[in-house]
mmCIF file as Biopython writes it, N, C-alpha, C and O atoms, coordinates in Angstrom:
data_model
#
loop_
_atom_site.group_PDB
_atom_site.id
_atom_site.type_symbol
_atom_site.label_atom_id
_atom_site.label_alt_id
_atom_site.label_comp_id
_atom_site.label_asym_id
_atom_site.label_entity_id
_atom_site.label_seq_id
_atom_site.pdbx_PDB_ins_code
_atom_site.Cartn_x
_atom_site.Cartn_y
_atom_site.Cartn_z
_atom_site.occupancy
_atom_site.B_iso_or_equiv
_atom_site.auth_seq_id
_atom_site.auth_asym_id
_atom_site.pdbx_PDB_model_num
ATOM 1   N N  . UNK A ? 1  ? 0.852   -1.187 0.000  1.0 0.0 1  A 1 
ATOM 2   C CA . UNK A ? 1  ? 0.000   0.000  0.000  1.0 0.0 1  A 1 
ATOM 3   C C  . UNK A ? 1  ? 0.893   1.244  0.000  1.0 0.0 1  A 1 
ATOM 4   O O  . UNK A ? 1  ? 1.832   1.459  0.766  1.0 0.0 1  A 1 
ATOM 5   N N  . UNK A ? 2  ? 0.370   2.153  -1.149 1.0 0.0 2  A 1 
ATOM 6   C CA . UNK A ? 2  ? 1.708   3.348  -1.063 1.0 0.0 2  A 1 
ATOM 7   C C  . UNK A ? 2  ? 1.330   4.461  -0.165 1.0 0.0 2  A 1 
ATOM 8   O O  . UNK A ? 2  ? 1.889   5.548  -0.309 1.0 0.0 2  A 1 
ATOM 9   N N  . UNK A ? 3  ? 0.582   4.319  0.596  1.0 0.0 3  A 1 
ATOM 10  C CA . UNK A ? 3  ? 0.365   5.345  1.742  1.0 0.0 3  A 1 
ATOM 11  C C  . UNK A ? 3  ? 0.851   4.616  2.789  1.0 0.0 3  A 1 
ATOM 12  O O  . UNK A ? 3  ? 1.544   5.322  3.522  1.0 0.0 3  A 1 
ATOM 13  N N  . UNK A ? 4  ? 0.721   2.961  3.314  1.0 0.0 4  A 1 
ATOM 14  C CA . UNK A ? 4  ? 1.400   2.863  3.915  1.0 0.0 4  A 1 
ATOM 15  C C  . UNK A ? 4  ? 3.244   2.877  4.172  1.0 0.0 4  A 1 
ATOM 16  O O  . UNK A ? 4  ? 3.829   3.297  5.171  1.0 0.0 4  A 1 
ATOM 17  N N  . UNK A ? 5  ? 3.816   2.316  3.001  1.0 0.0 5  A 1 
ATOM 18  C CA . UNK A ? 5  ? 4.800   2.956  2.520  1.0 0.0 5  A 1 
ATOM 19  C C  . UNK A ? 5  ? 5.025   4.209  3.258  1.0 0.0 5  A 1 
ATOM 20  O O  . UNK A ? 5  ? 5.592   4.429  4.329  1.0 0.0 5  A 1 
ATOM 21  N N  . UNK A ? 6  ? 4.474   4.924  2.465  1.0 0.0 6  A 1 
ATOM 22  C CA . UNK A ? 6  ? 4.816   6.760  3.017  1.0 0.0 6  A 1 
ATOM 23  C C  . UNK A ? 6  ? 4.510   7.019  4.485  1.0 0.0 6  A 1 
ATOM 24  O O  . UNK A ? 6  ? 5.278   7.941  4.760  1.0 0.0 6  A 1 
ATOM 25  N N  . UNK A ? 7  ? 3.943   6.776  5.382  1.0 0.0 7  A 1 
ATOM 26  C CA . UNK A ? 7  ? 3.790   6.824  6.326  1.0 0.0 7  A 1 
ATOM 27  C C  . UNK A ? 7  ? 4.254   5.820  7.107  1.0 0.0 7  A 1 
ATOM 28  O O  . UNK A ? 7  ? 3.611   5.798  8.156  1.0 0.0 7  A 1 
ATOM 29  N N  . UNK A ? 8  ? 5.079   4.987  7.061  1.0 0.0 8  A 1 
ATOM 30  C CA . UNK A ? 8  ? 6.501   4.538  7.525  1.0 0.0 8  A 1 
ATOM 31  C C  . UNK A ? 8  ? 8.034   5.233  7.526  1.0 0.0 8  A 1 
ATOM 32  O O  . UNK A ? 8  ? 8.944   5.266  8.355  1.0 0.0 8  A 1 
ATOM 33  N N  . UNK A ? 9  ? 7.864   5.733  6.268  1.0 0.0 9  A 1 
ATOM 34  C CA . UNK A ? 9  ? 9.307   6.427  5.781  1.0 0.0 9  A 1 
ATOM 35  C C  . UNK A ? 9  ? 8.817   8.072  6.712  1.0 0.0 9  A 1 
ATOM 36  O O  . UNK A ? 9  ? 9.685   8.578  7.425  1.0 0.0 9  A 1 
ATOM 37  N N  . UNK A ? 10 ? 7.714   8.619  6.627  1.0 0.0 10 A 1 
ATOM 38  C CA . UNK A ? 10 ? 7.107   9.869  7.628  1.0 0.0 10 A 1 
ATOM 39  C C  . UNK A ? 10 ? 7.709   9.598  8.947  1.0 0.0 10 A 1 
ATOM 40  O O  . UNK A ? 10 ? 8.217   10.429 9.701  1.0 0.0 10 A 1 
ATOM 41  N N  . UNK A ? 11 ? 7.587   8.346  9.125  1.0 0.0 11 A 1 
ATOM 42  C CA . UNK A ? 11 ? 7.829   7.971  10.939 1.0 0.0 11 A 1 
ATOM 43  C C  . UNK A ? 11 ? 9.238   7.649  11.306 1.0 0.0 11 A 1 
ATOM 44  O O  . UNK A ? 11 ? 9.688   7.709  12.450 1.0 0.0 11 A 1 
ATOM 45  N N  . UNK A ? 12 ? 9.801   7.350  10.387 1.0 0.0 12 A 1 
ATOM 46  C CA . UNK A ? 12 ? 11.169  7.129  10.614 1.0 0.0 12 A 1 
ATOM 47  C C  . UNK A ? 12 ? 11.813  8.443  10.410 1.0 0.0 12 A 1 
ATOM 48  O O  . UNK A ? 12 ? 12.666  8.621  11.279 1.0 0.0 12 A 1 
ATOM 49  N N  . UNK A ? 13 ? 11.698  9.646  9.400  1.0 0.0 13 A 1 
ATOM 50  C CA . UNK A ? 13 ? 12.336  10.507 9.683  1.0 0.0 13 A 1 
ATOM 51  C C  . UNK A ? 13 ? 12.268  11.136 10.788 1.0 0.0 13 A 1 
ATOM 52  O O  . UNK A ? 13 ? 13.284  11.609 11.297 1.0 0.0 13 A 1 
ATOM 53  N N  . UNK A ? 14 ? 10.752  11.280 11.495 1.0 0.0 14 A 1 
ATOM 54  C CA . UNK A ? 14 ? 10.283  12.469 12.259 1.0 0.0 14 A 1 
ATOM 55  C C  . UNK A ? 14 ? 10.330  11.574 13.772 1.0 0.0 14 A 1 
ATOM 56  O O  . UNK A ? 14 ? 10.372  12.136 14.867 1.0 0.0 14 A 1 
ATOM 57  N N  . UNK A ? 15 ? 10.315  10.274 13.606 1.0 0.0 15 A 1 
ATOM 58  C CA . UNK A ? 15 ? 10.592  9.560  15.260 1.0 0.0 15 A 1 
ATOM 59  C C  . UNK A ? 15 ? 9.168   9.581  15.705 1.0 0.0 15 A 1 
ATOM 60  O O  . UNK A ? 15 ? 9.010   9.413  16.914 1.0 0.0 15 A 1 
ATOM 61  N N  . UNK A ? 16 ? 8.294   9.722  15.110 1.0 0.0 16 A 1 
ATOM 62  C CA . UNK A ? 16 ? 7.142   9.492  16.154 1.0 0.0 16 A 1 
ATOM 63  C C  . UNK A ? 16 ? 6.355   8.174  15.416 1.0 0.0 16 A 1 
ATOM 64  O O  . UNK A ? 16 ? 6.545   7.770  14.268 1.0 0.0 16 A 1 
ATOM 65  N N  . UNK A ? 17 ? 5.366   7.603  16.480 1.0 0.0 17 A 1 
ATOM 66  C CA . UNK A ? 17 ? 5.169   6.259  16.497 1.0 0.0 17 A 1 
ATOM 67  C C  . UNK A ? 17 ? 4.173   6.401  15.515 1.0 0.0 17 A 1 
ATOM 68  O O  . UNK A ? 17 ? 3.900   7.551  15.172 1.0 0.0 17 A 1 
ATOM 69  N N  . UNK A ? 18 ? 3.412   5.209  14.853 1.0 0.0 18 A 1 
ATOM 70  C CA . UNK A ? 18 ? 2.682   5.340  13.790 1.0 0.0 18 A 1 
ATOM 71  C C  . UNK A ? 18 ? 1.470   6.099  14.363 1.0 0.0 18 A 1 
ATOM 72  O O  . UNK A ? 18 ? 0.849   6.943  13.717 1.0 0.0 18 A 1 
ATOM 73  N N  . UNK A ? 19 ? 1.148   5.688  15.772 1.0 0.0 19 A 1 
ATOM 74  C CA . UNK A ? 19 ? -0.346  5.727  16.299 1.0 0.0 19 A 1 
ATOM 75  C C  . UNK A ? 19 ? -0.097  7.937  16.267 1.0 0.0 19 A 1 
ATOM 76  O O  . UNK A ? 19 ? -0.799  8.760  15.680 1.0 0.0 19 A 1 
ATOM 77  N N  . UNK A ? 20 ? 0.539   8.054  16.716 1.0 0.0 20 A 1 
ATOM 78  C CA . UNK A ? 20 ? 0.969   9.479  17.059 1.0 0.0 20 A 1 
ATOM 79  C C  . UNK A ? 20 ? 1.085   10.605 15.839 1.0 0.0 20 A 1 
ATOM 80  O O  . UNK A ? 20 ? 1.118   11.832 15.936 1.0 0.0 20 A 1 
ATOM 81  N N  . UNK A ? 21 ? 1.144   9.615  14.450 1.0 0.0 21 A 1 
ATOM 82  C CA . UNK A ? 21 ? 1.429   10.120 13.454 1.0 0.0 21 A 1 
ATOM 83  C C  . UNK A ? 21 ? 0.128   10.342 13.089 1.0 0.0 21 A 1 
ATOM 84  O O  . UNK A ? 21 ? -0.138  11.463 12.655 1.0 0.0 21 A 1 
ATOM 85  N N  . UNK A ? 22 ? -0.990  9.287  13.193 1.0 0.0 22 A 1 
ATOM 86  C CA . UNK A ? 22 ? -2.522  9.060  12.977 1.0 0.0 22 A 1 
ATOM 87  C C  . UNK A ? 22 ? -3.288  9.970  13.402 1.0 0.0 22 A 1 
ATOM 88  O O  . UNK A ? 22 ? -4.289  10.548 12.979 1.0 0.0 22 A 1 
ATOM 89  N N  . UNK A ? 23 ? -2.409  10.016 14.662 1.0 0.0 23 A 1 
ATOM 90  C CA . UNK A ? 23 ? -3.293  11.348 15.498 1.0 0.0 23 A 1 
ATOM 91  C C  . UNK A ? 23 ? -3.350  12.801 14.917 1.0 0.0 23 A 1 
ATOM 92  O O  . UNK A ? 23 ? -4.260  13.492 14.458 1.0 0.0 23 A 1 
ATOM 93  N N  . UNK A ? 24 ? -1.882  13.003 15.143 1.0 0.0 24 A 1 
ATOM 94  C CA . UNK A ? 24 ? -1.406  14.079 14.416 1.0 0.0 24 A 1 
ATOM 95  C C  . UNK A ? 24 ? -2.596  14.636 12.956 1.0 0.0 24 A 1 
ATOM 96  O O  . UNK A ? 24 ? -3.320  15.625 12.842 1.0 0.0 24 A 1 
ATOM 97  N N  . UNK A ? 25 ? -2.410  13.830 12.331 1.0 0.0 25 A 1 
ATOM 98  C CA . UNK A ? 25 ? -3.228  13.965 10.833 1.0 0.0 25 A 1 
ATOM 99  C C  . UNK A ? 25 ? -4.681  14.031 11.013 1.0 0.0 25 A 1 
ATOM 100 O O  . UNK A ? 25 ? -5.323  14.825 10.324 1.0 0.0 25 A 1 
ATOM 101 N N  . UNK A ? 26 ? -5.230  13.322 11.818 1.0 0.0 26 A 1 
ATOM 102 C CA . UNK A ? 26 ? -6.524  13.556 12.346 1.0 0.0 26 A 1 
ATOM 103 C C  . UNK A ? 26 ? -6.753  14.520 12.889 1.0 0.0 26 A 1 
ATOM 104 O O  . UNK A ? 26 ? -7.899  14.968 12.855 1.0 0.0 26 A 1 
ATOM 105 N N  . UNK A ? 27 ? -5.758  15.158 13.566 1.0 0.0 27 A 1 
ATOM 106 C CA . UNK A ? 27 ? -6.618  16.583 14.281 1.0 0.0 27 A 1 
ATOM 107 C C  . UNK A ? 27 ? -6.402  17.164 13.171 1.0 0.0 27 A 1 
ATOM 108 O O  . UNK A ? 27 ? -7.456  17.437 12.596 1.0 0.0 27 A 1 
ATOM 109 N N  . UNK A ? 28 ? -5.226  17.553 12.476 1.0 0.0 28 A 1 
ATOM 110 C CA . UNK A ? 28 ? -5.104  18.251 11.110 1.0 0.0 28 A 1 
ATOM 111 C C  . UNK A ? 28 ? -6.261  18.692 10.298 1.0 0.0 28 A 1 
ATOM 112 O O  . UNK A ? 28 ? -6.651  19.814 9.975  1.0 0.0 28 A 1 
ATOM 113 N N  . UNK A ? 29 ? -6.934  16.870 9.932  1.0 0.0 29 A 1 
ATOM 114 C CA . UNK A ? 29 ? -8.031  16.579 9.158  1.0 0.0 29 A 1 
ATOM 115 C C  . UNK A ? 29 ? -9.285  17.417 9.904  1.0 0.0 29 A 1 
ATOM 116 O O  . UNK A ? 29 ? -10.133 18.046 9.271  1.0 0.0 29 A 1 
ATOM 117 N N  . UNK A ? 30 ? -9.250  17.329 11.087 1.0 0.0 30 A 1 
ATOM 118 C CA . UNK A ? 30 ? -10.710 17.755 11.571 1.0 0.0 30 A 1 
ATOM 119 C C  . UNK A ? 30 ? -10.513 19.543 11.684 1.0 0.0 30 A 1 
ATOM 120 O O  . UNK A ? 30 ? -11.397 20.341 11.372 1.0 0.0 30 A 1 
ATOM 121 N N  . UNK A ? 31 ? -9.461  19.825 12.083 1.0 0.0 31 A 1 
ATOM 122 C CA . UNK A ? 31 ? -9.098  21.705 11.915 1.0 0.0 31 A 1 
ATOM 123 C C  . UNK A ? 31 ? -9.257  21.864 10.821 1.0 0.0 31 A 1 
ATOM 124 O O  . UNK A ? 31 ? -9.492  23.053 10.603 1.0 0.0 31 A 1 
ATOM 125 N N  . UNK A ? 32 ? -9.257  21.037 9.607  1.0 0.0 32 A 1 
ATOM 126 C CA . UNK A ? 32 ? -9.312  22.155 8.586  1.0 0.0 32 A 1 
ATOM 127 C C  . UNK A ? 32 ? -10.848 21.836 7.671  1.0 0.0 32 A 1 
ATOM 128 O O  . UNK A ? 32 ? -10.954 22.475 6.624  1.0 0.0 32 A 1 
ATOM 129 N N  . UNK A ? 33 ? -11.795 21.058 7.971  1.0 0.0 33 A 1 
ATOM 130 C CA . UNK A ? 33 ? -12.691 21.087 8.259  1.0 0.0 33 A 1 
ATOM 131 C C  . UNK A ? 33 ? -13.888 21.231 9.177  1.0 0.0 33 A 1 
ATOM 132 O O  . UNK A ? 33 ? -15.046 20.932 8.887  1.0 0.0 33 A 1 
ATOM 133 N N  . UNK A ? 34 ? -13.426 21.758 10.392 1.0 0.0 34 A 1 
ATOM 134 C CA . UNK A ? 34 ? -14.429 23.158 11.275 1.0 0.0 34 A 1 
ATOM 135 C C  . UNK A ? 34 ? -14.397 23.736 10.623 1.0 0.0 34 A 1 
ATOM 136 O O  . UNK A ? 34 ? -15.490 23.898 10.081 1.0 0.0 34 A 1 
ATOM 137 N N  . UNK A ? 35 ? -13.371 24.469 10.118 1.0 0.0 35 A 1 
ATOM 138 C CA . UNK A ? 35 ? -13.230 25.999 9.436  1.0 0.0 35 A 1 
ATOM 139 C C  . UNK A ? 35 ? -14.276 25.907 8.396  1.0 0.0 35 A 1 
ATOM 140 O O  . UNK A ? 35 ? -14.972 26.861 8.048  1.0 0.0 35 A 1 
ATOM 141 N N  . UNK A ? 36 ? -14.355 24.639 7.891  1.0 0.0 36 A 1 
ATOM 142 C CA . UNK A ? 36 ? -15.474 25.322 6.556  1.0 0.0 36 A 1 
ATOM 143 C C  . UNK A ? 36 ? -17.008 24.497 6.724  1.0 0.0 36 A 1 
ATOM 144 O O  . UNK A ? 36 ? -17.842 24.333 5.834  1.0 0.0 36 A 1 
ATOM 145 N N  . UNK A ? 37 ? -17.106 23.900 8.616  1.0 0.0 37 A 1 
ATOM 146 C CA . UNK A ? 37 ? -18.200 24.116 8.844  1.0 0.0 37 A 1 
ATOM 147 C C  . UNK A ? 37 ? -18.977 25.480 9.125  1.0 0.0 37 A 1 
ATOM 148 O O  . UNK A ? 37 ? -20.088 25.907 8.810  1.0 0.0 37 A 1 
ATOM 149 N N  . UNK A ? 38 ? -17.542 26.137 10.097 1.0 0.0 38 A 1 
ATOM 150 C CA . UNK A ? 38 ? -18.305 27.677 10.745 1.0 0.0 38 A 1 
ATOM 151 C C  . UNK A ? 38 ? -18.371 28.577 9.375  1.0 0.0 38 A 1 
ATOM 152 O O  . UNK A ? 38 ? -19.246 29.443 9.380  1.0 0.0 38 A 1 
ATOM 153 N N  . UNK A ? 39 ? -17.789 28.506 8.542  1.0 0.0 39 A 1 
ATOM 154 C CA . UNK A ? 39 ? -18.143 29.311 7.025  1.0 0.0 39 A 1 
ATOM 155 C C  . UNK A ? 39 ? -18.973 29.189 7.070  1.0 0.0 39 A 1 
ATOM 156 O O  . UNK A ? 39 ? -19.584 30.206 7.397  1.0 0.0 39 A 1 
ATOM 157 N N  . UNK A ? 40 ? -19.821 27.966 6.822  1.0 0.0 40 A 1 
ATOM 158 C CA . UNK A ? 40 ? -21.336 27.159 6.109  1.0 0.0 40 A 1 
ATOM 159 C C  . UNK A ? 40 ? -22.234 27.978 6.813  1.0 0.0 40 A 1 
ATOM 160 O O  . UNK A ? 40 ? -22.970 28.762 6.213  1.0 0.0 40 A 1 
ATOM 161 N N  . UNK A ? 41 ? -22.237 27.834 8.338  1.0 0.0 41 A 1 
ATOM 162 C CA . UNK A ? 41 ? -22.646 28.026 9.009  1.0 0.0 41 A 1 
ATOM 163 C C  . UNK A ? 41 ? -23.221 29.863 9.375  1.0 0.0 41 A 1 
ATOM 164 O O  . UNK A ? 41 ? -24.273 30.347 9.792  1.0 0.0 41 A 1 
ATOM 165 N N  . UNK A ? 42 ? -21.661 30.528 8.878  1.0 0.0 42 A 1 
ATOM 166 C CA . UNK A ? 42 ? -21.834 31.788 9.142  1.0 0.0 42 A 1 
ATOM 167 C C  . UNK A ? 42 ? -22.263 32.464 7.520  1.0 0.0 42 A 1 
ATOM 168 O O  . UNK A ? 42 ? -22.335 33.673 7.298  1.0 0.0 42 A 1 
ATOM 169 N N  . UNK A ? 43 ? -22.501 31.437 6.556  1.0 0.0 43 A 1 
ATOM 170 C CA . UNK A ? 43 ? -23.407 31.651 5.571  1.0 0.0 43 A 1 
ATOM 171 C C  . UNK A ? 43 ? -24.862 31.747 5.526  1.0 0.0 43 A 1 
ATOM 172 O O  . UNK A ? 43 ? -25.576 32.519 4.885  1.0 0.0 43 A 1 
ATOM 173 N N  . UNK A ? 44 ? -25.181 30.731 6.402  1.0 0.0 44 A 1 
ATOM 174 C CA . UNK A ? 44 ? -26.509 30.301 6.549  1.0 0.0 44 A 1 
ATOM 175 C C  . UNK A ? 44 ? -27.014 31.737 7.475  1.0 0.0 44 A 1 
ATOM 176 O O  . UNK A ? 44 ? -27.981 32.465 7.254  1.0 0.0 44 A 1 
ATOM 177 N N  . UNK A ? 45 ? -25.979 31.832 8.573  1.0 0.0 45 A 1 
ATOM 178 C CA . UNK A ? 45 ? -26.599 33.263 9.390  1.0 0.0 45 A 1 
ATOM 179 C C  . UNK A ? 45 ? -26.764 34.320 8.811  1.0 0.0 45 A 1 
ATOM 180 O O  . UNK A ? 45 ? -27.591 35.113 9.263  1.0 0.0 45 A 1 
ATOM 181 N N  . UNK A ? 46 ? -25.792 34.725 7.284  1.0 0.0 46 A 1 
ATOM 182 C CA . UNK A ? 46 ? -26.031 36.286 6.518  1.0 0.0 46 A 1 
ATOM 183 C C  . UNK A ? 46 ? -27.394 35.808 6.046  1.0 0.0 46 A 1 
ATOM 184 O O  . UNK A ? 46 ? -28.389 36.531 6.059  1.0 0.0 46 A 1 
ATOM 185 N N  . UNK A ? 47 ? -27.382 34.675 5.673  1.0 0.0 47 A 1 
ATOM 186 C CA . UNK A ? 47 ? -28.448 34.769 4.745  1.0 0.0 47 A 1 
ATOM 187 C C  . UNK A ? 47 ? -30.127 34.567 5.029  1.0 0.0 47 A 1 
ATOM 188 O O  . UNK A ? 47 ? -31.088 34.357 4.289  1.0 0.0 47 A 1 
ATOM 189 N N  . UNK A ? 48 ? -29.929 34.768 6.691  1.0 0.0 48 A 1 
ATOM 190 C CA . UNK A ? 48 ? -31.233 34.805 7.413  1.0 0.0 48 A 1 
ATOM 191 C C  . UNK A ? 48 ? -31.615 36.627 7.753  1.0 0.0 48 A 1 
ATOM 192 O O  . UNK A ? 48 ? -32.691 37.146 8.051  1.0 0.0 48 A 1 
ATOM 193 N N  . UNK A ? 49 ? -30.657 37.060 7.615  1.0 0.0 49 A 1 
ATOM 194 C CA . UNK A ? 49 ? -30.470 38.301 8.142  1.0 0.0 49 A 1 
ATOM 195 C C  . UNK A ? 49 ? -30.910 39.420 7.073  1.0 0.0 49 A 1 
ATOM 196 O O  . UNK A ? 49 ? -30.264 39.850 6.118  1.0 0.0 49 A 1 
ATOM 197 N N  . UNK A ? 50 ? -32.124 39.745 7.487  1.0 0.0 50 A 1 
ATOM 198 C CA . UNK A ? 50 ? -32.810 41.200 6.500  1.0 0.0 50 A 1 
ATOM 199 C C  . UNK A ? 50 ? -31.732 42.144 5.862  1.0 0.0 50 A 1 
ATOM 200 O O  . UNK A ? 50 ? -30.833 42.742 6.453  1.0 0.0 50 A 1 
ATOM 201 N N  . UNK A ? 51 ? -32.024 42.143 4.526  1.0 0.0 51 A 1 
ATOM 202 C CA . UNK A ? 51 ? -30.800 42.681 3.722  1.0 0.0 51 A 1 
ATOM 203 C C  . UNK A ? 51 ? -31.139 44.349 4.225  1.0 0.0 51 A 1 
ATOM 204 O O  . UNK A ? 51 ? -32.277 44.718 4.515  1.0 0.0 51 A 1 
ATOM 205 N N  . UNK A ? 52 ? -30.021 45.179 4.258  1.0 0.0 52 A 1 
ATOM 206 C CA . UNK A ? 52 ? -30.318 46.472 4.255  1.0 0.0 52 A 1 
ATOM 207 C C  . UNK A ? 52 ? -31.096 47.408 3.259  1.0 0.0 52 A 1 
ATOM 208 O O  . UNK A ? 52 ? -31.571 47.092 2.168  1.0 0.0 52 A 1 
ATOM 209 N N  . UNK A ? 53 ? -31.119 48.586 3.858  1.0 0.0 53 A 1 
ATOM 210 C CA . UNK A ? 53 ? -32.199 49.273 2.410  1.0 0.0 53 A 1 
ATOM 211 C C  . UNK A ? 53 ? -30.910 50.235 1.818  1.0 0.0 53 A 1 
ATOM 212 O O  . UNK A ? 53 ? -30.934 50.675 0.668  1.0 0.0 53 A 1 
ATOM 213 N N  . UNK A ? 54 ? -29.884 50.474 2.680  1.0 0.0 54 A 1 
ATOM 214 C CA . UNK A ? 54 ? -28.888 51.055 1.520  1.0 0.0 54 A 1 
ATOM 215 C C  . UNK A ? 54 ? -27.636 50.460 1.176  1.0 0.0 54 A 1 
ATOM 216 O O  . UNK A ? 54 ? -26.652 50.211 1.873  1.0 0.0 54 A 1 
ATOM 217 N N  . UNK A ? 55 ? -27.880 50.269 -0.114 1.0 0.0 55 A 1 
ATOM 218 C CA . UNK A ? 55 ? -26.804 49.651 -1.054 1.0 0.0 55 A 1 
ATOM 219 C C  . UNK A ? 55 ? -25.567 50.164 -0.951 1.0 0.0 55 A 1 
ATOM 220 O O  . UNK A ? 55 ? -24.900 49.470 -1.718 1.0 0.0 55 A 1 
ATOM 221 N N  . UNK A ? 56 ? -24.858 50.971 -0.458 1.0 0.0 56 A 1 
ATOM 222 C CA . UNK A ? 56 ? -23.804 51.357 -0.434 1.0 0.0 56 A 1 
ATOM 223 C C  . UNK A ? 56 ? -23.418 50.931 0.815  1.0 0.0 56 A 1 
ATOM 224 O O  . UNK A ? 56 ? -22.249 50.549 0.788  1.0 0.0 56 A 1 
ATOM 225 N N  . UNK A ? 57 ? -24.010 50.829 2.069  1.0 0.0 57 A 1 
ATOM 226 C CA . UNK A ? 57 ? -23.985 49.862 3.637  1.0 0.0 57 A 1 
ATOM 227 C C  . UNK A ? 57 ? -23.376 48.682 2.751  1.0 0.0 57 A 1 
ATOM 228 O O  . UNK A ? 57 ? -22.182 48.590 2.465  1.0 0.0 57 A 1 
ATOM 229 N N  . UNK A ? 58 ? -24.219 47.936 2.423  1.0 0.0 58 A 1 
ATOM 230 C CA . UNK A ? 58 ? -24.305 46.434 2.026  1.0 0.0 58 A 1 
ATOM 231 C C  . UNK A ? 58 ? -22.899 46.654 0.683  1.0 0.0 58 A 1 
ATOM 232 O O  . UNK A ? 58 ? -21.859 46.003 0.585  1.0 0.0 58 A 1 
ATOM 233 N N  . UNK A ? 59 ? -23.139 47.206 0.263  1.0 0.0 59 A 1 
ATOM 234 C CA . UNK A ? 59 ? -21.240 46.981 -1.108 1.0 0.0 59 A 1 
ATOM 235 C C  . UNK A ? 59 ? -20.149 47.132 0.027  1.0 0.0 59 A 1 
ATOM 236 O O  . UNK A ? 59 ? -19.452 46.132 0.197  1.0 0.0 59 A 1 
ATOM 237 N N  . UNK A ? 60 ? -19.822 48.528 1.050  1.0 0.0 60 A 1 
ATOM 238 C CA . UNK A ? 60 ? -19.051 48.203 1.974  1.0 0.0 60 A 1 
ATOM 239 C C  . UNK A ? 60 ? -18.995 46.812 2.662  1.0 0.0 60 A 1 
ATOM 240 O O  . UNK A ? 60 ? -17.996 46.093 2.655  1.0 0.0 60 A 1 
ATOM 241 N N  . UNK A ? 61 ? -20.396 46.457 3.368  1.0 0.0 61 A 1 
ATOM 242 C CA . UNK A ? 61 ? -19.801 45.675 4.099  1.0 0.0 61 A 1 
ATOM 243 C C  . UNK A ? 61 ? -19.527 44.455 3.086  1.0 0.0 61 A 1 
ATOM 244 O O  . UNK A ? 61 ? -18.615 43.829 3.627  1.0 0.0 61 A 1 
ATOM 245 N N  . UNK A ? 62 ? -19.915 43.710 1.704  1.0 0.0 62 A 1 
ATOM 246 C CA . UNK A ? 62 ? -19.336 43.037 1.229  1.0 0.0 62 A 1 
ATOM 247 C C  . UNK A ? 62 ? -17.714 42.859 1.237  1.0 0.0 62 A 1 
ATOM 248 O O  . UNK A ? 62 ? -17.122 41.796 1.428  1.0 0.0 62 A 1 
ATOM 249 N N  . UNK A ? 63 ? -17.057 44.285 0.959  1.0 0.0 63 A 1 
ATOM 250 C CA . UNK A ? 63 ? -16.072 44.437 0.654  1.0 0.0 63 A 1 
ATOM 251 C C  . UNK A ? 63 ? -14.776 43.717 1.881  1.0 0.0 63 A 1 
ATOM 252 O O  . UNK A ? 63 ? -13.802 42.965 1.902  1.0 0.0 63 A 1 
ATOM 253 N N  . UNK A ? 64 ? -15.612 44.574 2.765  1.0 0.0 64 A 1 
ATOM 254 C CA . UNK A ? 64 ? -15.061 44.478 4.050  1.0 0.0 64 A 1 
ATOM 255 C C  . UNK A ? 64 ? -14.497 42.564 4.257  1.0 0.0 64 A 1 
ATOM 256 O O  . UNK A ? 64 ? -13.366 42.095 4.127  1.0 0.0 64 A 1 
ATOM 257 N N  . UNK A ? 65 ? -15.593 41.974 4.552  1.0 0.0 65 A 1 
ATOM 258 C CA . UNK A ? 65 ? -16.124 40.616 4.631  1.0 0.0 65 A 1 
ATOM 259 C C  . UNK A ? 65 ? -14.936 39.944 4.087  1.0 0.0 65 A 1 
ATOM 260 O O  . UNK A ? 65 ? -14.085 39.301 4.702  1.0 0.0 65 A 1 
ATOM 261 N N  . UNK A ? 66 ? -15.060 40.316 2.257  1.0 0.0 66 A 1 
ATOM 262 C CA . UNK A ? 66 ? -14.061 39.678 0.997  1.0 0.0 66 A 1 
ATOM 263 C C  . UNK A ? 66 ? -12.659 39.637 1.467  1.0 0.0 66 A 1 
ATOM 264 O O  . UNK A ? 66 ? -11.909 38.679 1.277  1.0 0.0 66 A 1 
ATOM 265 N N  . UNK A ? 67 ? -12.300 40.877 2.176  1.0 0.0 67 A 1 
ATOM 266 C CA . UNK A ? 67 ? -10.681 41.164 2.940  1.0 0.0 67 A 1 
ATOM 267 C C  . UNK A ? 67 ? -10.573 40.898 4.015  1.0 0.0 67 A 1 
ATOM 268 O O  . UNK A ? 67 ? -9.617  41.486 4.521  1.0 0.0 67 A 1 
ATOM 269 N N  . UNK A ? 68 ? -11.351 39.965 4.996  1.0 0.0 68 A 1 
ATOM 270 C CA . UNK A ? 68 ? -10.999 39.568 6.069  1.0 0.0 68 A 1 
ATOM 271 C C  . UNK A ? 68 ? -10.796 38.230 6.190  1.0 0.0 68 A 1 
ATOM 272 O O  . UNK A ? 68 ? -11.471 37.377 5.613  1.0 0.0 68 A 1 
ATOM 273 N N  . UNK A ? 69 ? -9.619  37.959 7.141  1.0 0.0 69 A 1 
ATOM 274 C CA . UNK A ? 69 ? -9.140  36.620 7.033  1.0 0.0 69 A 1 
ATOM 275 C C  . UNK A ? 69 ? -9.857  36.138 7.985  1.0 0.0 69 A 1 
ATOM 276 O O  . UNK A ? 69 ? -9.953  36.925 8.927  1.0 0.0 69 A 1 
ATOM 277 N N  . UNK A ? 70 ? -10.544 34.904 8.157  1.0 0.0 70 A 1 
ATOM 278 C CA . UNK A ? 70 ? -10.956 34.131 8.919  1.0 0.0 70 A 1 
ATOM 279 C C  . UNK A ? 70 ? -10.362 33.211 9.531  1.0 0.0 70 A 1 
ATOM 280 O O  . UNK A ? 70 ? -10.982 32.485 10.308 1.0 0.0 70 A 1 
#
């Protein structure tokens, strides 16, 4: 198996045990999918939320939104 393969030769450079390596990648795996639950999530909340009546509010705050790192 060429992942197992690779994740032998991973463990021998870096010294940590396979189980530790598993772990490792699993929290990895699950941090970088929260992030694009709370997106989903903080999608679902704009899009409950009464749009404004002035368009120039709402283009700012798009803008704003587009340039912020999450």
């Amino acid at each position: 198996d060429p992942l197992f393969v690779k994740d032998e030769r991973l463990a021998r450079k870096k010294r940590p045990s396979r189980s530790s390596l598993y772990s490792q990648a699993l929290r990895e795996y699950l941090a970088r999918h929260a992030k694009h639950e709370i997106t989903a999530r903080l999608d679902r909340m704009c899009a409950e939320m009464p749009a404004t009546s002035d368009p120039g509010i709402a283009a700012a705050s798009r803008r704003i939104l587009e340039f912020t790192e999450w």
